[in-house]
C-alpha positions in Angstrom: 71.1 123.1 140.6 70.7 125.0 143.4 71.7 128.6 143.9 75.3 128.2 146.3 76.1 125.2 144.0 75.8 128.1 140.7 77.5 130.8 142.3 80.4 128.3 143.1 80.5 126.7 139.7 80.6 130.7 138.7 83.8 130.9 141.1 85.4 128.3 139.6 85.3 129.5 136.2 86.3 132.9 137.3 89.2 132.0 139.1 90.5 130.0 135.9 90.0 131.9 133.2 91.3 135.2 135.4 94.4 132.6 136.2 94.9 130.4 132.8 92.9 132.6 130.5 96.1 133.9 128.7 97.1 130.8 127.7 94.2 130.9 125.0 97.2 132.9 122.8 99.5 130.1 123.2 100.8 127.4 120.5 101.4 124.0 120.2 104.0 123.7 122.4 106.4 120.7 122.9 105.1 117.2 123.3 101.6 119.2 122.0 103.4 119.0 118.3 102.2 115.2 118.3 98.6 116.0 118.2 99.7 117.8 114.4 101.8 114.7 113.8 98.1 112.7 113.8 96.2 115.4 113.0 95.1 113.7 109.3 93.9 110.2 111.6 92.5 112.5 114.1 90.9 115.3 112.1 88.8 112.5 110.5 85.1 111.8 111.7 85.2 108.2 110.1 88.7 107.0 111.8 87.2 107.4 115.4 86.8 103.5 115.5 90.4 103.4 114.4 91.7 105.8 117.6 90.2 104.0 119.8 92.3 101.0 118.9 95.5 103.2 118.6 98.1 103.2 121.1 98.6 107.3 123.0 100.8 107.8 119.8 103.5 105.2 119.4 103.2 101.3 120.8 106.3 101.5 122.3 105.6 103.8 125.0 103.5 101.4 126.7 100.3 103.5 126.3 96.7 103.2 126.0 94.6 106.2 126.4 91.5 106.1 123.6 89.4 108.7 126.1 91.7 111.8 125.2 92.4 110.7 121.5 88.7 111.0 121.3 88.9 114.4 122.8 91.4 115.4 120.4 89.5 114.1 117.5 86.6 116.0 118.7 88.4 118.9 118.8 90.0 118.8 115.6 86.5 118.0 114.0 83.8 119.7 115.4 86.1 123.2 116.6 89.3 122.8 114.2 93.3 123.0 114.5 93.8 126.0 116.3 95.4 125.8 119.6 92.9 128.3 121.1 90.1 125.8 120.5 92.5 122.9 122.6 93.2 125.1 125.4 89.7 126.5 125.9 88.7 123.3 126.5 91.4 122.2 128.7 90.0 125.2 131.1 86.8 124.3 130.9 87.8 120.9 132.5 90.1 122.2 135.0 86.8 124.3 136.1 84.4 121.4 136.1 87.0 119.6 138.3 87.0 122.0 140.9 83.6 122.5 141.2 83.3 118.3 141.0 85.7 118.5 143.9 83.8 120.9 146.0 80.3 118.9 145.2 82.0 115.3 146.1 83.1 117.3 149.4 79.7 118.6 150.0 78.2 115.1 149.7 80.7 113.2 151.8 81.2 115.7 154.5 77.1 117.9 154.4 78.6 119.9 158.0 81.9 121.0 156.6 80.4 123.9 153.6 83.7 125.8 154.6 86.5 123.1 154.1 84.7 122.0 150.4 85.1 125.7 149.5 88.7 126.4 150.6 90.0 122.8 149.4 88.3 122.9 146.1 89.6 126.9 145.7 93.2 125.8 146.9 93.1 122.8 144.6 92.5 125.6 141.2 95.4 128.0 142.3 97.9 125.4 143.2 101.1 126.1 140.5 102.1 123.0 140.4 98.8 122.3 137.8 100.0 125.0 135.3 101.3 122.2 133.5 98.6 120.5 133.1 96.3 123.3 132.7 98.7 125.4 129.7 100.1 122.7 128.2 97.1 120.6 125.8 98.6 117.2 126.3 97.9 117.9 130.1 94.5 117.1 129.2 94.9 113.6 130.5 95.5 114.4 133.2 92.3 117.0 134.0 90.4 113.8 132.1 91.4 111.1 134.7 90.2 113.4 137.2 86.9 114.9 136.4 86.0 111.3 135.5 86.9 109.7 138.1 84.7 112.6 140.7 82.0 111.6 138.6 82.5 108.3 139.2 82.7 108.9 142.8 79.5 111.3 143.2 77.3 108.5 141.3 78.1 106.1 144.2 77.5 108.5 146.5 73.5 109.1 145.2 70.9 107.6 147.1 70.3 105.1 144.4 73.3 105.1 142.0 73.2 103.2 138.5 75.7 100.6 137.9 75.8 101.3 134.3 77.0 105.1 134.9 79.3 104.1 137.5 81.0 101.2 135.4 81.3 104.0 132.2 82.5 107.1 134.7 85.2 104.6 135.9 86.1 103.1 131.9 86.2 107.2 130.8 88.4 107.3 133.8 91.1 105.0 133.5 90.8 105.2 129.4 92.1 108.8 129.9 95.1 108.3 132.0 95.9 104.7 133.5 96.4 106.3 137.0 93.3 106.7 137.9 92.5 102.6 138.2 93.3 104.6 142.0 90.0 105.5 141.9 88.3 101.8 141.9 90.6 101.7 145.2 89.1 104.7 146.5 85.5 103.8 146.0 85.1 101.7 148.9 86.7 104.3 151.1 84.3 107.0 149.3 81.2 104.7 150.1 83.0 103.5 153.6 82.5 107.3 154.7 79.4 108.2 153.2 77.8 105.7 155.4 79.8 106.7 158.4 82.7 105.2 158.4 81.3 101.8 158.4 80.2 98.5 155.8 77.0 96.4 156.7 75.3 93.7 154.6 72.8 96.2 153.6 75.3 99.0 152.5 76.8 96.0 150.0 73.8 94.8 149.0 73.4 98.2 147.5 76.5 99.0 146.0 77.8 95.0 144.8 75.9 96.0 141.3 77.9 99.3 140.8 81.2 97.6 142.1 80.5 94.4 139.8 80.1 96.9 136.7 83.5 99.1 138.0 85.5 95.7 137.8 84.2 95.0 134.4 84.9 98.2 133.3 88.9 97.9 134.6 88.7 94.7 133.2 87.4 96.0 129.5 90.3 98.3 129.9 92.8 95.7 130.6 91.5 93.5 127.8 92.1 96.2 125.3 95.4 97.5 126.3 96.6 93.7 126.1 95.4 93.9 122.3 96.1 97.3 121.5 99.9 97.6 122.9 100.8 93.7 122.8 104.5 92.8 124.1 104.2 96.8 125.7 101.4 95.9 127.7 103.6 96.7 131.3 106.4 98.5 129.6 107.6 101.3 128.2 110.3 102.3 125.2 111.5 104.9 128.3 115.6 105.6 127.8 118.3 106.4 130.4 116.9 110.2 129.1 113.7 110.0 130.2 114.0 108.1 133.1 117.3 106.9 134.4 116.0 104.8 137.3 115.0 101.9 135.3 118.5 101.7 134.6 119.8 101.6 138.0 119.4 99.1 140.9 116.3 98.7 143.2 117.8 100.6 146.4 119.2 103.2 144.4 115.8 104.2 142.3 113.8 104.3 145.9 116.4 106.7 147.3 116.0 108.8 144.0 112.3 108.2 144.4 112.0 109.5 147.7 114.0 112.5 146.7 111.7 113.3 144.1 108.5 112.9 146.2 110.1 116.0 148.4 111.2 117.5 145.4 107.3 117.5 144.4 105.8 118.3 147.9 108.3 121.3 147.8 106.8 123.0 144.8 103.9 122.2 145.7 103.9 124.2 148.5 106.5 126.7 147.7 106.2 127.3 143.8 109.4 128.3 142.6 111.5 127.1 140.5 108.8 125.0 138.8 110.1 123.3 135.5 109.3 121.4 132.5 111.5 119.3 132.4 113.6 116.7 135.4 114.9 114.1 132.9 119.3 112.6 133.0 120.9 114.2 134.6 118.7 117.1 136.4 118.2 114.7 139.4 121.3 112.6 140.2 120.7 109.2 140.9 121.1 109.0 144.7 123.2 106.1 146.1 122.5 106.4 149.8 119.3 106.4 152.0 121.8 109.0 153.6 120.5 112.0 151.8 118.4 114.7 153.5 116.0 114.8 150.6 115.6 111.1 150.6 114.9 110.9 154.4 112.6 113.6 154.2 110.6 111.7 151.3 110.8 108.7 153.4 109.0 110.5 156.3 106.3 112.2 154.3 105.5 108.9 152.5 105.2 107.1 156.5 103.1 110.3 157.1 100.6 110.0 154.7 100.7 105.9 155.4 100.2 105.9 159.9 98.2 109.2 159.1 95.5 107.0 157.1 95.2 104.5 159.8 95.5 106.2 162.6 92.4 109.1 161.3 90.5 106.0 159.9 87.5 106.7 161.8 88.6 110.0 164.4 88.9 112.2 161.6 88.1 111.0 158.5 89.0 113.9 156.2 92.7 113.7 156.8 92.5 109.3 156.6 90.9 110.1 153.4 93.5 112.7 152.5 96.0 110.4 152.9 94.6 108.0 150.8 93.7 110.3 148.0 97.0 111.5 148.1 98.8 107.2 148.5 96.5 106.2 145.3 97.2 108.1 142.9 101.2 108.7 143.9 102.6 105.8 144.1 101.8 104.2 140.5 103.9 107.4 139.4 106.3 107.5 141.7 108.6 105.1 140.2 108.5 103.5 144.2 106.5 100.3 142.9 107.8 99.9 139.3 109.8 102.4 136.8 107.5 104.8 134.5 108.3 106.6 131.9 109.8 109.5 133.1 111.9 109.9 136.4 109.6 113.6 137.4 107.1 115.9 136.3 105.1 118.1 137.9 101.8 117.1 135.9 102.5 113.6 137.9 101.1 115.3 140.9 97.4 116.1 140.0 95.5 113.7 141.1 97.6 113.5 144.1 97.4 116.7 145.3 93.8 116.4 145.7 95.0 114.9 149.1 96.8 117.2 149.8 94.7 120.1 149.3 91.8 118.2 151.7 94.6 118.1 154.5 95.0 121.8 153.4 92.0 123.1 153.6 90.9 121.2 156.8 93.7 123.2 158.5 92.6 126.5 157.4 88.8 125.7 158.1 89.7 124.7 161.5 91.8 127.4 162.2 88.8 129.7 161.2 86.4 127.6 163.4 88.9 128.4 166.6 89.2 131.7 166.2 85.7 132.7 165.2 85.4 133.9 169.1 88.0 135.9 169.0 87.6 138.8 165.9 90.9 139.9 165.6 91.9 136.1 165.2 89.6 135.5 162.9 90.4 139.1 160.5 94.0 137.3 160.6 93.2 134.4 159.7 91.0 135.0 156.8 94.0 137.6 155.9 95.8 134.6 155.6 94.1 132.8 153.8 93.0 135.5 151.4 96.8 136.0 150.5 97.6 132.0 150.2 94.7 132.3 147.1 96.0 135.3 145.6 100.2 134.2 146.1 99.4 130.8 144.3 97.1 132.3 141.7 99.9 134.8 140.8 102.8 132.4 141.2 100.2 130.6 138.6 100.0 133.2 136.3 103.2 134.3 135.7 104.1 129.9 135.4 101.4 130.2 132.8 102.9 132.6 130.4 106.1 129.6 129.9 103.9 127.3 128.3 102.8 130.5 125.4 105.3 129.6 123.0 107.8 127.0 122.6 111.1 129.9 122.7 109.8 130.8 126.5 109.1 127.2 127.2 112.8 126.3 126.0 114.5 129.1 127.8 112.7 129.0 131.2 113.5 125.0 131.0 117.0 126.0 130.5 117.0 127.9 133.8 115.6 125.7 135.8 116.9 122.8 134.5 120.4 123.5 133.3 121.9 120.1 134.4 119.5 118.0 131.6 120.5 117.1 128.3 116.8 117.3 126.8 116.8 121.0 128.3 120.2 121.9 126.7 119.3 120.2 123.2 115.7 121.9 123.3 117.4 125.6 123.8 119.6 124.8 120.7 116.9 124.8 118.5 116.0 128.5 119.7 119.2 130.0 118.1 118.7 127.1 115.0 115.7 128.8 114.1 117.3 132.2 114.8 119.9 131.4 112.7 122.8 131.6 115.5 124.1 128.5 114.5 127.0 128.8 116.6 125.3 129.5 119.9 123.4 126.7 118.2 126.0 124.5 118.1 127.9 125.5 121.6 124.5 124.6 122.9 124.5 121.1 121.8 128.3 120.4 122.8 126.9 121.7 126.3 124.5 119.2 125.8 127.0 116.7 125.0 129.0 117.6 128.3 125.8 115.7 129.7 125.1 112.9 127.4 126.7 112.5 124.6 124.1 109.5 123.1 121.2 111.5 123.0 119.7 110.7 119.5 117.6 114.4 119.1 120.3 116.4 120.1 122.8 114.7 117.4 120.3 115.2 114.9 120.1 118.9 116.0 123.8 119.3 116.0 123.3 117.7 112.5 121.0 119.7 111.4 123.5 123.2 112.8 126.2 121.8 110.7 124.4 121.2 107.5 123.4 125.0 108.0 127.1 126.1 108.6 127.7 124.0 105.2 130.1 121.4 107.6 128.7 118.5 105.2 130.6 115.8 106.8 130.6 116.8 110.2 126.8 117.1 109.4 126.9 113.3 107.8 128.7 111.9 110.7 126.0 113.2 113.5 123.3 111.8 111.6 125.0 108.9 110.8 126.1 108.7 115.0 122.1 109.1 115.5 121.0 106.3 113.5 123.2 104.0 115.1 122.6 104.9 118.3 119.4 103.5 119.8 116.6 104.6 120.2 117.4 106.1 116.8 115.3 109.8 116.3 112.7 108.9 113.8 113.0 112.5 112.0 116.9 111.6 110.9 115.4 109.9 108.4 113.2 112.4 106.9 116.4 114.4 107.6 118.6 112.1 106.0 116.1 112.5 102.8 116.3 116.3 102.6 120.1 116.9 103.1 121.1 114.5 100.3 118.2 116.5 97.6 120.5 119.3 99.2 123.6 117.6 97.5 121.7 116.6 94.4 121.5 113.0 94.8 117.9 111.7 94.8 118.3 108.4 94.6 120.3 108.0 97.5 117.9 110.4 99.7 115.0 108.1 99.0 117.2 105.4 99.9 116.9 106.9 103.7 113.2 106.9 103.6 113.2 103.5 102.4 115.0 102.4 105.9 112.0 103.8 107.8 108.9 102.7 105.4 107.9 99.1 104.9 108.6 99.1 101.0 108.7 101.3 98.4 105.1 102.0 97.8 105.1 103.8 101.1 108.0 105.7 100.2 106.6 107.1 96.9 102.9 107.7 98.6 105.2 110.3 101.2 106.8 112.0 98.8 104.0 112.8 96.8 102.0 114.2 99.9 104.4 115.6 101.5 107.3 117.1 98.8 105.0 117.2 95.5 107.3 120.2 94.6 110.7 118.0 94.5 109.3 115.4 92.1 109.3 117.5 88.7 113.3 118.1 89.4 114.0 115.1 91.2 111.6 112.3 91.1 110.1 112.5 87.6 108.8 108.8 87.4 106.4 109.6 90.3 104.7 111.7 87.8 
């Protein structure tokens, strides 16, 4: 390795650990709890055959990423369950990806040193990315990346092997199904390494690699179809989570194109950056009549001429563009509707692209003004203070993702329109014991949406506390019915009839959510051994 490529590497691990290093206290915060959920499948060295045939948790949500169930496993084996162990390695990543930025920038561009330093350097700092980075399920996203600049930086060697390519590319997509992008962006990768050009002899010499990258998205493909089945292009998403695949084609582009400013916003100016954008935090909009809209419309035309038009005058801003088109718009609910209407973390991979028009601006501006001193001082003043405003914005972004109450309550603030929010802060006060800010809380909630499964088994859950047995009876009952139905209302269910002394209809609950009764005694004895001498005595 040579010595500039070390001291950046160095950089790069400085600036995350100074940036993200405090979230090495934090907890399982959040959608993190599911990794505890599967930690006895995950935790086990002989079941890593069996996650890699799993779906990313349930089948339902129309996901298939084996690469970072591996991870998790891993994690959980070889460095245990504490949180401290998942984050550490999440910043490891996040390191390894900017460093992988600056070298794929260093190999595509060899005159431009300065623009790989300040993109790669913008690209670590950006707030946006404190999702990813402090939160441990972001990990899929840091995954899809870093694979996919491996990918990229074996086809740009002098003689790159097909085999690495093809796995680089299968790690890729098996991490996060966005980055299939990336078998897109090859060509462009290889198109400018040679000059912006193709000849015979330039795909002579990469067919083999690009014949192994097609088998590899193909492998892929194959096993999502057997892994996920009738889920294999959708998603158990509700009008909660994303509310524009329940709405009609013109009106979820409009919405679209409001979130895409919504995005290139924060990205820019990071505040007010949240956790949370599900019903009804962004309205659906019903007109292309909406300054947000119009302005999403233009920035997506931007980035589209922009590509052309650079194609071969300025190639760092075409490819810009395109790394910032590639990744987006699988995500941006514009071609088909996800799984969730926002979220920051969406904007990863993308913003790659935008950090390569970013730092092309700042590296020319230097270049200009290098004859003129004063200029120059300014400009590098400038600079200087963009790094330091983002990595602070960064840091004090970071400290929401530490625990679950300051995750809660800054999603409250910033989100105080979304029924997921409201419902989340309830459980604050729950645990607190303030079952009546608790329960107001909820109602807010309800003021929303009022067929939100979770947050009727929270209000069930406050009035079981407050000893409102019925009122408690008839929200779980209300959550059952409703659909999806919250699996924990069963478990729930179980628990508040042993409250009232009636066993045998509590196990009658569980026996709704397990396939027979086998199941139902097997759960019980792992998981409430100390109810069976009073309760269930025939389990003995």
């Amino acid at each position: 390795m040579k010595k500039e490529n070390k001291i950046f590497l160095i950089i790069c691990f400085g600036l995350v650990f100074l940036i993200y290093g405090q979230s090495l206290a934090g907890d399982f915060v959040f959608d993190d709890r599911m990794l505890l959920g599967y930690k006895g499948v995950l935790s086990n060295i002989n079941n890593l055959f069996k996650v890699v045939a799993m779906p990313y948790w349930t089948v339902d949500t129309g996901l298939y990423r084996p690469v970072v169930l591996l991870s998790y496993a891993f994690n959980f084996i070889f460095l245990g369950s504490s949180p401290f162990w998942f984050h550490l390695v999440n910043l490891i990543l996040y390191a390894f990806v900017g460093y992988l930025m600056f070298l794929l920038i260093r190999k595509l561009f060899p005159n431009k040193r300065l623009l790989a330093y300040l993109t790669s350097i913008i690209y670590l700092v950006l707030p946006i990315h404190t999702e990813v980075v402090a939160n441990i399920i972001g990990r899929a996203e840091i995954l899809a990346l870093f694979f996919s600049l491996l990918y990229f930086l074996e086809l740009l060697k002098e003689k790159p092997s097909p085999w690495r390519a093809g796995l680089w590319l299968l790690l890729a997509i098996g991490s996060k199904e966005v980055a299939i992008a990336s078998l897109f962006l090859s060509f462009f990768v290889v198109f400018y390494k040679h000059k912006a050009r193709f000849n015979k002899e330039i795909l002579k010499k990469y067919y083999p690699s690009f014949l192994t990258s097609f088998a590899s998205g193909l492998a892929y493909i194959t096993a999502r179809f057997l892994v996920l089945g009738p889920y294999f292009l959708s998603n158990n998403a509700t009008l909660v989570e994303n509310p524009l695949k329940f709405v009609s084609f013109q009106e979820r582009i409009f919405t679209a194109l409001k979130v895409l400013t919504i995005y290139i916003k924060k990205t820019f100016w990071p505040f007010g950056l949240c956790s949370d954008y599900s019903y009804n935090q962004i309205p659906v909009v019903k007109s292309l009549l909406n300054i947000e809209t119009l302005l999403g419309l233009l920035i997506l035309l931007f980035f589209a001429v922009s590509f052309f038009v650079f194609l071969f005058k300025k190639p760092v801003l075409s490819l810009g563009s395109l790394f910032f088109l590639a990744p987006f718009l699988p995500v941006s609910n514009l071609v088909f509707p996800i799984g969730t209407i926002a979220g920051e973390r969406l904007m990863f991979y993308p913003s790659f692209g935008l950090c390569l028009y970013i730092g092309w601006i700042l590296a020319w501006l230097i270049t200009k003004a290098s004859t003129k001193r004063i200029f120059k001082t300014l400009i590098l003043v400038f600079v200087l203070g963009l790094v330091v405003f983002f990595s602070i914005r960064s840091i004090v972004r970071s400290f929401d993702w530490l625990t679950e109450e300051r995750l809660f309550t800054s999603a409250r603030k910033c989100a105080p329109n979304s029924v997921l929010s409201r419902s989340n802060f309830a459980t604050i006060f729950y645990f607190k014991g303030d079952y009546d800010r608790a329960e107001k809380e909820i109602l807010g909630a309800y003021q929303i949406y009022d067929k939100y499964s979770k947050a009727m088994n929270n209000l069930a859950l406050i009035y079981w506390k407050k000893g409102e047995f019925e009122k408690a009876k008839k929200e779980y009952f209300r959550a059952i019915k409703n659909w999806p139905p919250y699996e924990g209302v069963y478990e729930n269910l179980f628990l508040f009839y042993i409250s009232q002394n009636k066993p045998e209809r509590a196990k009658k609950w569980l026996g709704l959510y397990f396939d027979n009764p086998k199941e139902v005694n097997e759960h019980i004895k792992k998981k409430y051994p100390y109810l069976i001498p009073k309760y269930f005595k025939n389990l003995q």
